[in-house]
C-alpha positions in Angstrom: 92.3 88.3 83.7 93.0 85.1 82.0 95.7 86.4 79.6 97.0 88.4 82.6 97.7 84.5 84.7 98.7 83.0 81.2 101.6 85.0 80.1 104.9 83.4 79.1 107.2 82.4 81.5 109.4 85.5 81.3 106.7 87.9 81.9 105.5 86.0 84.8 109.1 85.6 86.0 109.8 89.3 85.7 106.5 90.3 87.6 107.5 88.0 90.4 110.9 89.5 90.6 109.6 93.2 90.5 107.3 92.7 93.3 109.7 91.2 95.3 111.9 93.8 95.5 108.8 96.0 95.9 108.2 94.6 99.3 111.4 94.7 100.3 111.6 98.7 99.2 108.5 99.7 100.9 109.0 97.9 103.6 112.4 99.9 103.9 110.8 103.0 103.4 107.5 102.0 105.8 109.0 101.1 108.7 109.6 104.5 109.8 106.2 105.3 110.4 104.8 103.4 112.9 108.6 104.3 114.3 107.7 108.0 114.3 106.0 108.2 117.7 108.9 106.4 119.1 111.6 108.2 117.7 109.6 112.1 118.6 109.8 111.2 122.1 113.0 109.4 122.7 114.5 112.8 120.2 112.3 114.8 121.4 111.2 116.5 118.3 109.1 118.6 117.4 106.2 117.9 114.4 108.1 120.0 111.6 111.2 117.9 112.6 109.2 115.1 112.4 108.3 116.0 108.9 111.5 116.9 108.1 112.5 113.4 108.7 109.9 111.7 106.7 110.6 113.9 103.7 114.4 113.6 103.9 114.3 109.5 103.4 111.9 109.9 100.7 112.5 112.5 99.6 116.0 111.4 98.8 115.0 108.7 96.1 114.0 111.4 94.2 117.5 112.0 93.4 118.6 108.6 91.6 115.5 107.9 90.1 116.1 109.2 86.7 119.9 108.5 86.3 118.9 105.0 87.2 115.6 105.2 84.3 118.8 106.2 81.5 121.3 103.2 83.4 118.4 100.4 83.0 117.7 101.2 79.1 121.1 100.4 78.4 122.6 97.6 81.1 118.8 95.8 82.2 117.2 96.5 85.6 118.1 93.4 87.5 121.3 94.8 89.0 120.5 98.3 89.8 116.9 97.1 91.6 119.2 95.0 93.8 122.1 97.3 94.8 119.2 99.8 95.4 117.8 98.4 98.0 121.3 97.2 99.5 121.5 100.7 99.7 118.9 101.3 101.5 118.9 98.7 103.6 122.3 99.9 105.0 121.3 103.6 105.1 118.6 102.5 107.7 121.3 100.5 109.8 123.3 103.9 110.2 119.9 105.7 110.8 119.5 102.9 113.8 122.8 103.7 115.3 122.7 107.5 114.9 122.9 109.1 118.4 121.6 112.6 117.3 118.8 114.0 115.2 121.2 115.6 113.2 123.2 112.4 112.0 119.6 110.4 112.0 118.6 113.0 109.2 121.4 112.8 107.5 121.7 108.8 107.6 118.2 109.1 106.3 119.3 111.4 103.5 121.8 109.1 102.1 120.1 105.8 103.1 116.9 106.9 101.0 119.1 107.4 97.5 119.0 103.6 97.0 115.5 103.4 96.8 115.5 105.9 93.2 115.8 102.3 91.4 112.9 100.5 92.4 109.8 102.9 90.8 110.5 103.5 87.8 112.7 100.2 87.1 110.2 97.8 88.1 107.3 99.7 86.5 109.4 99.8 83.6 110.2 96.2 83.0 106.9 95.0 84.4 105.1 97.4 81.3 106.9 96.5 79.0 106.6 92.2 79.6 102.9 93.0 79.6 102.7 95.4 76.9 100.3 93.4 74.6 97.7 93.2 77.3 97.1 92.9 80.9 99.6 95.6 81.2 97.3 97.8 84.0 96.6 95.2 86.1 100.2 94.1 85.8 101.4 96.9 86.8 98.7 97.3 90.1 99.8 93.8 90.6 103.8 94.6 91.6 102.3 98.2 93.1 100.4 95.8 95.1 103.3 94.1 95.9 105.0 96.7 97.9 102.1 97.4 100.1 102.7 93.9 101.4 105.9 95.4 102.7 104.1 98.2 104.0 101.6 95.4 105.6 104.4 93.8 107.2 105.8 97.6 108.8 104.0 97.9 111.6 103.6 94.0 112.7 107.2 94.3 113.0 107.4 97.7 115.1 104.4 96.0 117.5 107.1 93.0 117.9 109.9 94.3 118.7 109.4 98.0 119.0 108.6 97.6 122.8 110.8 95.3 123.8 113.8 96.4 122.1 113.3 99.9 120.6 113.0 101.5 117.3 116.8 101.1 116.8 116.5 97.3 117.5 113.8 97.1 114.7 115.2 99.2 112.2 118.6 97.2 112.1 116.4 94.1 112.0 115.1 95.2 108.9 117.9 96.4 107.6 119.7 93.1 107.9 117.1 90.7 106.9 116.6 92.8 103.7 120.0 92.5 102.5 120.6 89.0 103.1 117.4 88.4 101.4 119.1 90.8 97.9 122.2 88.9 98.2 120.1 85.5 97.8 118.2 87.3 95.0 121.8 87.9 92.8 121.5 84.5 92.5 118.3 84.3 90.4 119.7 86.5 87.6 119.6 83.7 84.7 116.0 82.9 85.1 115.0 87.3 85.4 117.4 89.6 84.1 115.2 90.5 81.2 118.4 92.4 80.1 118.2 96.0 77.4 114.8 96.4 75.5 115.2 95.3 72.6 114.6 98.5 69.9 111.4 96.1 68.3 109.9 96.0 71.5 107.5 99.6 70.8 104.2 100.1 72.6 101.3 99.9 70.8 99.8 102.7 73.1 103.1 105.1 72.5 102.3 104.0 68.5 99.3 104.9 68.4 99.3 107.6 65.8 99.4 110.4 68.4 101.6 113.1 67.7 104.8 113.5 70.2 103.6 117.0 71.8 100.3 115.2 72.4 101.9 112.8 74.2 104.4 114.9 76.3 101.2 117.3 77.1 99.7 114.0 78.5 102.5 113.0 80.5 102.9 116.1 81.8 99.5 116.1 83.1 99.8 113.1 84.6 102.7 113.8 86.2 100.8 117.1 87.6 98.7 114.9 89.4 101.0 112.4 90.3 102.4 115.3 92.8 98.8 116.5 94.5 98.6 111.9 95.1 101.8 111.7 96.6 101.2 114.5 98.7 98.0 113.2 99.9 99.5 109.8 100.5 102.8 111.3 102.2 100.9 113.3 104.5 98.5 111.0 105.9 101.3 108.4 106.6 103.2 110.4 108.9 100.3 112.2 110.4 97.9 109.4 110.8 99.5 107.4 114.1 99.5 111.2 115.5 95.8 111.4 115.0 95.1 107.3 116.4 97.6 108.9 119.1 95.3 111.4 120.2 92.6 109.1 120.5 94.0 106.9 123.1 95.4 104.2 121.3 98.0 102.1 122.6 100.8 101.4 120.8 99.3 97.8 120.0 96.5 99.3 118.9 98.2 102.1 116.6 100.5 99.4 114.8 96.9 97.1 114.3 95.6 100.3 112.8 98.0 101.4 110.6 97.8 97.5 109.4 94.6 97.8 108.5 95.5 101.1 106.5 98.0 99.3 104.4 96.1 96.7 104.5 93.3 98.5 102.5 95.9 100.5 100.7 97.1 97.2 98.7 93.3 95.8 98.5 93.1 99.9 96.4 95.8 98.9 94.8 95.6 95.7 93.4 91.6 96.5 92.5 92.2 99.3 91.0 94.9 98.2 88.9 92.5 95.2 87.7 89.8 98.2 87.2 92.4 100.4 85.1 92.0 98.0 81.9 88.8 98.0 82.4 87.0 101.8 82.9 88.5 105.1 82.6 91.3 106.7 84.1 89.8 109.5 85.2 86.4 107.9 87.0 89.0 106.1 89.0 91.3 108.8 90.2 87.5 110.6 91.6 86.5 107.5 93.1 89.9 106.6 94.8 91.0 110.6 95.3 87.3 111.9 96.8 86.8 108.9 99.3 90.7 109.7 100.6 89.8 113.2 100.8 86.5 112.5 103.0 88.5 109.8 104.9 90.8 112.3 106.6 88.4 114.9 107.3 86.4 112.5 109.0 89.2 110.8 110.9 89.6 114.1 112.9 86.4 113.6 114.4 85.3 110.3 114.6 85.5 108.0 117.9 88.3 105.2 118.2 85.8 102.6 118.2 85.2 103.5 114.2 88.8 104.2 113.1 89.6 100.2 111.9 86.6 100.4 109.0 88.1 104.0 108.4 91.8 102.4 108.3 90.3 100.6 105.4 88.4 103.0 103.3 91.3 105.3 103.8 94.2 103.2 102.7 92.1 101.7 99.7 91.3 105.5 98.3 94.7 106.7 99.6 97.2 104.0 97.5 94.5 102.8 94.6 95.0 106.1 92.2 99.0 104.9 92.2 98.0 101.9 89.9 96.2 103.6 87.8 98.8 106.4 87.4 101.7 104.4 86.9 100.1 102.0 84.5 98.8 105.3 82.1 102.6 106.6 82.0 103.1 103.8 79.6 100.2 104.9 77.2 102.8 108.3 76.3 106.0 106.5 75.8 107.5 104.0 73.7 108.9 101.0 75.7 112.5 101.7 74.6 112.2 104.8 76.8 110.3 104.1 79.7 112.9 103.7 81.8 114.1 107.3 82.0 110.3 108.6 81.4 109.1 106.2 84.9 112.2 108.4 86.3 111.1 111.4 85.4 107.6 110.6 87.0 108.0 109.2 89.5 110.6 112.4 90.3 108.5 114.7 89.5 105.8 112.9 92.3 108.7 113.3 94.9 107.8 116.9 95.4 104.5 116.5 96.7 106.3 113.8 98.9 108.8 115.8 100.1 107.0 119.4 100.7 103.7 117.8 102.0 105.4 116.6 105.5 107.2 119.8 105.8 104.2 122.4 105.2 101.9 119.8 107.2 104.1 119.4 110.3 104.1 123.3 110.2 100.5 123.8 110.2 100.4 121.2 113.5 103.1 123.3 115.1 101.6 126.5 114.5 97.8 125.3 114.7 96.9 121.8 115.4 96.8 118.1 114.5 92.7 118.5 113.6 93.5 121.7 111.5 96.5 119.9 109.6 94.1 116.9 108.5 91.4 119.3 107.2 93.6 121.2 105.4 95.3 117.6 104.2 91.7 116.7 103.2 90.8 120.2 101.4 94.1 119.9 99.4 93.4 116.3 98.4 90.0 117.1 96.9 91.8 119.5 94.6 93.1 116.2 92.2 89.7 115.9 91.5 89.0 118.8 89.3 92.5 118.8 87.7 92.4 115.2 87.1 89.4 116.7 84.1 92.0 117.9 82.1 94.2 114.3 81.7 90.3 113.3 79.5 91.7 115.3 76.2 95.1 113.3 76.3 94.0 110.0 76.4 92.4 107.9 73.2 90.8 105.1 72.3 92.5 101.6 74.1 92.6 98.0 73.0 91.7 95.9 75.9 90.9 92.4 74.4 90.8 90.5 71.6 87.9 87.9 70.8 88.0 85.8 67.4 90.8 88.0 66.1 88.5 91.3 66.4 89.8 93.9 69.2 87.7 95.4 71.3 88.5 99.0 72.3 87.3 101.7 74.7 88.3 104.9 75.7 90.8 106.1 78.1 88.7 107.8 80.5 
C-alpha cells in the first residue's frame, strides 16, 4: 500500500483524473435505476420494456468501446474520456424530454454511445501508470471511483424525484455533468499522459508466456466477465422491483439501493487491494457465491433485513469487477491495452445487454421471485468456470524487499 500512495506525481495525477470521470460516467449511467419505478408507471411499461430500456443505454457503450481502445493508443485518453461523457450527458437530457417510450429508447440508444470511452480508457491509462506495482489496487481504486457516482444516483432521485419528476432529475444531471467536463478540459497540461510510449511494456505481458497462452487467458477472462455483468445488470434493474414489493417507500427504496452501492464500492475498493495480494480465482468465489446467495435470499427475506442485505449484495455484486479488470493487464502489453480493455469490456456488454431482456421476460411470463432465483442460479454458474482461468495465470511479483522480489501465484 505504501508504494501504491507514493507513486510519482503523474501516476497519482492520472488516477485522480480517471476516477473522476468515473463518477461522473456511472453516475450517468446509474441514475436510471432508482428512475425505473418512476418512469414504468408514468409510461406505463411493462417489465420486458423495462429491460429493454436498461439494456439499450448500456448496452449502447458497447458499441464505441473498442474504436475508442485503437483512438487512445495513438492520440492519449484525455480527450476522448471527456467528449464521452459530454455525450452522454446530453443523450440523457433528450431521454428527459422524450414524450414517448419509443423516442425515450432511442435517446437512450444514442445517449449511451458516449460512455464506450470511459472502461477501457481509464483502465488503460490507470494500468499502465501503475504498471511496476500497485497496479490491482490501482485499478479497484478508479473502479471504486465510479461507484461513488453510483452512491450519489439515488440521493439525487430521493431529492428531487418527487418533487419534480424523473425528467427534472435526469436533466439535472445531465447539466451538472457537462459543466463539470468542460471545467475538466482545462486540466489537460497537468493529465494528459498523452500516446504510450513503445518502452512502456508490462512486465506481466513479458513474462515469457507465449502469445496463444495469453490470448487463451484473456479469452477466459473475458468469458467470465459476461456471466459478472449479467449478474450485476440484472440485479440493478430488478432490485427496487423486489424492495417495491416489500412495501418500501420511495425514500426507503432510494436509502436502499444506497446502501447497495454503497457496499458495491466498499467490494470494490477491497477487493482491488486483495487482488495483489491472493489469487484471482479465490476472489471471484468469494465475491461471485455471496452475490449469488444474496439474491436468492432477498426474495424471501422481510424488509426489516434488506439494508445488511443491500450491503452483502452490492460488495459481492461489484468486488469481482476489480479483480477482472486489473488481470486483463497480466495478457497484454501496455502498448495495446487500450484496444484489448475495448475488446473486454465489449465482450462484457452482452451479459449486460441480454440479462435485462431475458430477466424482464421471465417476470412477465412468471414472476419477480422466480426471476431472482433464476438470477441467483445463473450467477453461481461463474463459480465453476472461473476454475478454468487457474491454468492461464503464473507466477506474479508483488513486492520488492532489499532488491529481492517476492512472487506468488496468480490464483
Amino acid at each position: 500500500m505504501v508504494s501504491f500512495i507514493t507513486k510519482a506525481p503523474r501516476a497519482r495525477r492520472t488516477l485522480f483524473f480517471g476516477s473522476a470521470m468515473h463518477i461522473w460516467s456511472d453516475l450517468f449511467f446509474a441514475v436510471m435505476v432508482p428512475l425505473l419505478p418512476f418512469i414504468k408507471e408514468d409510461m406505463d411499461l411493462s417489465f420486458t420494456e423495462v429491460g429493454m430500456l436498461r439494456s439499450v443505454f448500456n448496452g449502447a457503450s458497447a458499441v464505441l468501446q473498442v474504436p475508442a481502445g485503437f483512438l487512445a493508443e495513438g492520440m492519449g485518453e484525455f480527450w476522448l474520456l471527456i467528449w464521452g461523457n459530454i455525450w452522454v450527458a446530453a443523450g440523457l437530457a433528450a431521454m428527459a424530454a422524450s414524450p414517448v417510450f419509443v423516442l425515450l429508447l432511442a435517446s437512450s440508444a444514442i445517449g449511451g454511445l458516449g460512455g464506450g470511452a470511459q472502461h477501457p480508457l481509464a483502465s488503460s491509462m490507470v494500468s499502465r501508470a501503475y504498471d511496476d506495482r500497485g497496479r490491482s489496487t490501482a485499478v479497484g481504486t478508479v473502479n471504486f471511483a465510479g461507484d461513488l457516482g453510483k452512491m450519489l444516483a439515488p440521493a439525487v432521485a430521493g431529492i428531487f424525484a418527487v418533487s419534480f419528476g424523473w425528467r427534472s432529475v435526469l436533466l439535472i444531471v445531465s447539466v451538472s455533468g457537462a459543466v463539470f467536463m468542460l471545467c475538466s478540459m482545462l486540466t489537460r497540461r497537468v493529465v494528459d499522459m498523452g500516446r504510450p510510449a513503445a518502452s512502456e511494456r508490462a512486465g506481466s505481458a513479458d513474462s515469457g508466456v507465449d502469445d496463444n497462452a495469453r490470448m487463451g487467458g484473456f479469452i477466459t477472462l473475458s468469458g467470465l466477465g459476461i456471466l459478472d455483468s449479467a449478474a450485476r445488470s440484472g440485479s440493478l434493474v430488478f432490485l427496487p422491483f423486489v424492495l417495491e414489493s416489500k412495501g418500501l417507500g420511495l425514500a426507503q427504496v432510494s436509502g436502499m439501493l444506497f446502501l447497495l452501492f454503497a457496499g458495491g464500492a466498499a467490494g470494490k475498493f477491497v477487493c482491488g487491494w486483495l487482488g495483489d495480494r491472493i489469487g484471482t480465482v479465490s476472489l471471484i468465489w468469494w465475491t461471485k457465491g455471496l452475490t449469488a446467495v444474496m439474491l436468492v435470499i432477498a426474495t424471501a427475506a422481510p424488509a426489516w433485513t434488506m439494508a445488511p442485505l443491500m450491503v452483502l449484495t452490492g460488495i459481492g455484486l461489484n468486488g469481482t469487477s476489480s479483480v477482472l479488470y486489473a488481470t486483463v493487464a497480466e495478457f497484454v502489453p501496455a502498448t495495446r491495452r487500450g484496444r484489448f480493455y475495448g475488446f473486454f469490456y465489449t465482450t462484457n456488454e452482452a451479459g449486460t445487454i441480454i440479462a435485462p431482456l431475458v430477466y424482464g421476460l421471465i417476470a412477465d411470463l412468471a414472476s419477480l421471485k422466480v426471476t431472482m432465483v433464476v438470477m441467483g442460479i445463473a450467477t453461481a454458474t461463474i463459480l465453476p468456470a472461473s476454475l478454468t482461468l487457474r491454468k492461464h495465470l503464473v507466477p506474479r511479483i508483488v513486492g520488492r524487499s532489499n532488491g529481492i522480489r517476492s512472487v506468488r501465484k496468480g490464483h
